[in-house]
KEROKE-472909 format. One line per field, with one value per residue (C-alpha): residue number from 1; chain; x, y, z. Coordinates in steps of 0.5 Angstrom, whole numbers, plus 500, padded with zeros to 3 digits. Example, Ala and Ser with C-alpha at 12.3 -4.5 7.8 and 13.67 -1.06 7.14 Angstrom:
BEGIN
tortor <- c(1_2)
lomi <- c(A_A)
xx <- c(525_527)
yy <- c(491_498)
zz <- c(516_514)
//
This chain:
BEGIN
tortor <- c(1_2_3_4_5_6_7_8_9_10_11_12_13_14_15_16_17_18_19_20_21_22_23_24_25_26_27_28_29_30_31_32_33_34_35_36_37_38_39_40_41_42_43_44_45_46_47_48_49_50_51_52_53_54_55_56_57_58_59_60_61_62_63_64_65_66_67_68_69_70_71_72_73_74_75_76_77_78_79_80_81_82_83_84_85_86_87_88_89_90_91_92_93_94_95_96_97_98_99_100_101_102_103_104_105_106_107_108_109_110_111_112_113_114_115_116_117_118_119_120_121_122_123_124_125_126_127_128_129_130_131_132_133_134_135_136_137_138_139_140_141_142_143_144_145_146_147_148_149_150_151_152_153_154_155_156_157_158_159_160_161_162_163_164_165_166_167_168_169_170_171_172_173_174_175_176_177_178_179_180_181_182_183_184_185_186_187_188_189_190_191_192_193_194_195_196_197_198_199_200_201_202_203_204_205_206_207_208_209_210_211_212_213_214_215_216_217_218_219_220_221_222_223_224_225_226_227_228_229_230_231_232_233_234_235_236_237_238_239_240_241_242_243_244_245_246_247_248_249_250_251_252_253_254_255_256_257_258_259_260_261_262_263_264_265_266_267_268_269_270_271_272_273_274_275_276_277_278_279_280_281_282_283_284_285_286_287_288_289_290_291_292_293_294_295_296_297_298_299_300_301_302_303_304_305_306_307_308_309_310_311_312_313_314_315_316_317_318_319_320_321_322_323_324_325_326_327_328_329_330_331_332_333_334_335_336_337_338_339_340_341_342_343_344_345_346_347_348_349_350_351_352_353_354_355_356_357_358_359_360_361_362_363_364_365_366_367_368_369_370_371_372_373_374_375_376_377_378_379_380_381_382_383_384_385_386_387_388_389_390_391_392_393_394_395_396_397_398_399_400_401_402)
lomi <- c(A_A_A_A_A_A_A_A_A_A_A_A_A_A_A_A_A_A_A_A_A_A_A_A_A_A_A_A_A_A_A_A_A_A_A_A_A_A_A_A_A_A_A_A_A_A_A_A_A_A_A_A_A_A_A_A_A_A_A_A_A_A_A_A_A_A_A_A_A_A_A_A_A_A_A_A_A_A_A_A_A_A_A_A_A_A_A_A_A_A_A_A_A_A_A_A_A_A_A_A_A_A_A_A_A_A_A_A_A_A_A_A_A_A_A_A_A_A_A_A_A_A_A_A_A_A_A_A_A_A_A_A_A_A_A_A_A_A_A_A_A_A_A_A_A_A_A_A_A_A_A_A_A_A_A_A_A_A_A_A_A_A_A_A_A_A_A_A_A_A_A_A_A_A_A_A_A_A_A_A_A_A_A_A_A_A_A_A_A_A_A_A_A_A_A_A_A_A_A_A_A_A_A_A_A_A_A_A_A_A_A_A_A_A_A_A_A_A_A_A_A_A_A_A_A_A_A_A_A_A_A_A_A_A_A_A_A_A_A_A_A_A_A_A_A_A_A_A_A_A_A_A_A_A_A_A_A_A_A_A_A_A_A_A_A_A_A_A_A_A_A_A_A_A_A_A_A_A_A_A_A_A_A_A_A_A_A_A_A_A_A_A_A_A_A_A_A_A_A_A_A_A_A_A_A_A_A_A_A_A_A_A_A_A_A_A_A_A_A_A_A_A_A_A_A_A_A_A_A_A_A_A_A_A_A_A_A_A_A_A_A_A_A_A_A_A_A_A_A_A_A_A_A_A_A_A_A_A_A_A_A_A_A_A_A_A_A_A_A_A_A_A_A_A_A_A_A_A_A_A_A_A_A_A_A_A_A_A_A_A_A_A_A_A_A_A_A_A_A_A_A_A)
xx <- c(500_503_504_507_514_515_512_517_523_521_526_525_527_523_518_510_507_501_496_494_488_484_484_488_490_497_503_508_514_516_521_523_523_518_513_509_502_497_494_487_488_481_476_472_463_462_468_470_478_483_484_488_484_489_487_492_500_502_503_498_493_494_494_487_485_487_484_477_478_478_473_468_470_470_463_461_465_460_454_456_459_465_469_472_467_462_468_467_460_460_465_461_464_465_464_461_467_468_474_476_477_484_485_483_475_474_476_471_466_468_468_461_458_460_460_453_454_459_458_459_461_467_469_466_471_477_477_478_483_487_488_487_493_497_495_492_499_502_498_492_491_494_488_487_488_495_496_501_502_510_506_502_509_512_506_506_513_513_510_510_514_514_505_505_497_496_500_496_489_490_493_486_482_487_485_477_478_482_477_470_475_475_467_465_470_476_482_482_484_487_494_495_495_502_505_507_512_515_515_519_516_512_513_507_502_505_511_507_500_500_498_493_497_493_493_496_490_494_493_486_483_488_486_479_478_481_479_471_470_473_472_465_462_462_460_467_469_462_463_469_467_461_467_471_466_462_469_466_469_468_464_459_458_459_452_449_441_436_432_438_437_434_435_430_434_440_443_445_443_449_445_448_449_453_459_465_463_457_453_449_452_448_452_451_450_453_450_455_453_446_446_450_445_439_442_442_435_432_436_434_430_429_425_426_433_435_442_445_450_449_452_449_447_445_450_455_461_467_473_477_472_475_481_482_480_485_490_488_488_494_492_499_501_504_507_513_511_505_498_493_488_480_481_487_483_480_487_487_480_483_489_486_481_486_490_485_482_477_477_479_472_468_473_472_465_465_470_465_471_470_472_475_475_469_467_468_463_458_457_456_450_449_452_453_450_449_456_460_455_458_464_464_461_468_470_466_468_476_476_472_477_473)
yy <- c(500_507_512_519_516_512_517_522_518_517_517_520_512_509_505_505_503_500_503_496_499_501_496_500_506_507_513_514_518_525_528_531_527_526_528_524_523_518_514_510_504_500_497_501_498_502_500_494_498_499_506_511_517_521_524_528_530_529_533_536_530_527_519_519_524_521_514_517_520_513_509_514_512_505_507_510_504_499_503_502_509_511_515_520_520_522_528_531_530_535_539_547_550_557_556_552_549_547_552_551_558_562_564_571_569_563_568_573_567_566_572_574_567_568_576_577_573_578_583_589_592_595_587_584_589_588_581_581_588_584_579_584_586_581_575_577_581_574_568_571_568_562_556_553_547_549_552_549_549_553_557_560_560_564_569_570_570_578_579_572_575_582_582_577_578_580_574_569_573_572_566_564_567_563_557_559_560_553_550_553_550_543_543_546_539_544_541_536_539_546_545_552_548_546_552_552_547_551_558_560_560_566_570_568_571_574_577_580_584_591_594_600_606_608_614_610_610_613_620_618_623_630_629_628_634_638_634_634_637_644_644_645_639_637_631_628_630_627_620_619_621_616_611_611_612_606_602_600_600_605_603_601_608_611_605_607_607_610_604_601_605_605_611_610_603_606_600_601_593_593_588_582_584_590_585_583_577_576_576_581_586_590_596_599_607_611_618_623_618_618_626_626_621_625_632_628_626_633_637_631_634_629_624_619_618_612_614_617_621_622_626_632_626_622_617_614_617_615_612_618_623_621_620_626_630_626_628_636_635_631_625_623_615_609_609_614_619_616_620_615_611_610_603_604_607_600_598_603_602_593_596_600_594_590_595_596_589_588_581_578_575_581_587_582_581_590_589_584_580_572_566_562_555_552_548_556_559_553_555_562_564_571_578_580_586_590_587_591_598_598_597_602_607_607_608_614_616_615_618_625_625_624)
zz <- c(500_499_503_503_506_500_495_499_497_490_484_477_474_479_476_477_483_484_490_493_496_490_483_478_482_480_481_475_478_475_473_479_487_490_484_479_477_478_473_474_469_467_462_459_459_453_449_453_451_456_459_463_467_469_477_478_480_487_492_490_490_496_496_500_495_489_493_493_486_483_488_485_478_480_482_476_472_476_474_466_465_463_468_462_458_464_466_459_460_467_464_464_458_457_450_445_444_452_453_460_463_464_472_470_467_472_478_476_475_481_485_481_485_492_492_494_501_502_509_504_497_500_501_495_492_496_494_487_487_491_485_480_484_485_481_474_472_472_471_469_461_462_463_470_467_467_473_479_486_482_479_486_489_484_483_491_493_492_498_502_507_505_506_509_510_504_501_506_503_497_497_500_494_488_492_492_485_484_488_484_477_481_483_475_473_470_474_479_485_487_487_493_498_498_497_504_501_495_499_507_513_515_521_526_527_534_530_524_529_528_534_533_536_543_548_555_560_565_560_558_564_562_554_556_559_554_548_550_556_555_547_545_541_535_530_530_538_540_536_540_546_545_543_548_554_551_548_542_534_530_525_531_532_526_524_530_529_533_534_537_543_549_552_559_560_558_553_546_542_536_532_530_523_525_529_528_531_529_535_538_542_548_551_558_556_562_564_560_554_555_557_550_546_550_547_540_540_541_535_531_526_521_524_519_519_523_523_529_526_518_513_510_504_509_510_516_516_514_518_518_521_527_525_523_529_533_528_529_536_535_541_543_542_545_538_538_532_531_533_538_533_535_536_540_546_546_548_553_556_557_560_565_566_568_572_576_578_574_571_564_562_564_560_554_554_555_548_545_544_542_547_543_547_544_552_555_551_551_558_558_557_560_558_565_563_569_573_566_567_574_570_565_570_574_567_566_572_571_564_568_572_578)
//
């Protein structure tokens, strides 16, 4: 039987080996080590003739991928039909001719399918700019069919180690698209998986995150008294005072809805769909940021505006709103030479929580952050809403001064 062991230290002389699982599956050495193709010899019940399928090279397709391969083949041979004549049969042509498609043409095929499942435009867009970007210059003319797992390696070696997570990203997209050629009978599998083989390691995670600059909380108190206490507000000062107060993402306050409030119980519900987990979110709304939301509220004066805070067209503000009011104030940083982020007084607001006693689970739960181990989360069933607006409050209180 073999194994990826005997396949590892295969010469390009060796001879033909025989699976001994499936009858007929048999691997065919390369030109190279450790590579060949793999080969399913059969009768054929329509001629009575003596074929070969071809289902794949190796690595690429797996021994168990190419077993399961030839046992559905073995299946439809059982039932009368010939494996390669069913294959042309379920190929979707481009054309009338049955073109099989470049990388370019199967990747917006592609993207086109999947894009109506994306949270956003913006997203939708991203996915394939990256690969107008980075892909298409290189392979995207050449048929799928005659793409490798070298051909991903060399397109993405550029920014491998340079865009680690550009690189992992569109690494994952080539393979979306490969795998769409697989399931519409194009190719036999997607090659991308095995690039990690042909390509150095990246750095890990840990080394490659990039922390978004942060106002240290010790200083918090001094930049909210001159920032949004002393100043009079402002669209972009309120939204960052509702931000930091609240410790949420901007792009919860800037889509904020007024039917997400509830001013008299004093909680904000972000919806699920406006998540980055995913997963509702209720927020305790202490008395600067209802006394703030309440000031809104009286000014509104279209009634038939949901947004919060909308521009003059209607629409949320962009991300750089706050931005740019931190900029122009210029909010000093944990980063040197860098201005502080919106996001990062998140940061701030975990590193106060855990100076000052507060526990782990609770300042997660206040920054809606996901708790990865599955076991842990089945047993939490509360949000502990009222233990984190006491917690918040002492928060507010800080940020006071008080």
């Amino acid at each position: 039987m073999l194994t990826d062991a005997k396949l590892r230290r295969i010469q390009p002389e060796d001879g033909p080996l025989t699976d001994g699982t499936v009858s007929g599956l048999y691997f065919y050495p390369g030109k190279a080590r450790a590579r060949g193709k793999w080969i399913l010899r059969y009768t054929s019940p329509a001629t009575a003739r003596r074929r070969d399928m071809g289902l794949g090279t190796y690595p690429e397709v797996s021994i168990t991928d190419a077993r399961t391969l030839a046992l559905a083949a073995r299946s439809q041979i059982k039932s009368g039909k010939d494996p390669i004549e069913e294959r042309k049969l379920d190929r979707t042509p481009l054309d009338p001719a049955g073109r099989v498609p470049t990388f370019e043409e199967a990747a917006r095929l592609a993207h086109a399918e999947i894009k109506p499942g994306f949270k956003n435009t913006k997203h939708g867009d991203q996915w394939i700019n990256t690969l107008e970007d980075y892909v298409f210059p290189r392979i995207g003319t050449r048929p799928v069919d005659s793409l490798r797992a070298v051909d991903f390696a060399e397109t993405l070696r550029p920014i491998w180690l340079t865009k680690p997570e550009s690189a992992s990203r569109v690494r994952q997209r080539c393979d979306r698209v490969m795998n769409w050629s697989a399931a519409h009978g194009h190719i036999i599998a997607s090659p991308v998986s095995v690039i990690d083989n042909l390509l150095p390691k990246q750095p890990g995670k840990r080394e490659r995150v990039i922390h978004h600059p942060a106002l240290p909380w010790r200083d918090i108190p001094a930049v909210f008294q001159s920032e949004f206490v002393q100043k009079p507000p402002s669209v972009s000062r309120m939204m960052l005072e509702l931000l930091i107060l609240t410790a949420t993402r901007s792009g919860e306050i800037r889509g904020m809805v007024w039917e997400e409030l509830d001013l008299p119980r004093a909680i904000w519900t972000v919806p699920a769909t406006r998540m980055k987990a995913k997963a509702a979110h209720r927020v305790p709304l202490l008395p600067r940021a209802v006394a703030l939301l309440g000031v809104l509220s009286d000014q509104r004066q279209d009634a038939n505006q949901p947004l919060v805070f909308a521009t003059r067209r209607g629409t949320p503000y962009s991300d750089m709103v706050m931005t740019k009011a931190l900029r122009d104030a210029n909010v000093p940083s944990d980063v040197e030479g860098r201005v502080a982020t919106a996001h990062g007084f998140r940061s701030s607001f975990r590193d106060w929580a855990s100076e000052n006693g507060y526990a782990r689970d609770l300042a997660e739960r206040a920054l809606a952050h996901t708790i990865r181990n599955e076991t842990e989360a089945a047993y939490h069933r509360t949000d502990l809403l009222e233990q984190r607006r006491e917690m918040m409050l002492a928060w507010e209180r800080y940020c006071l001064g008080k």
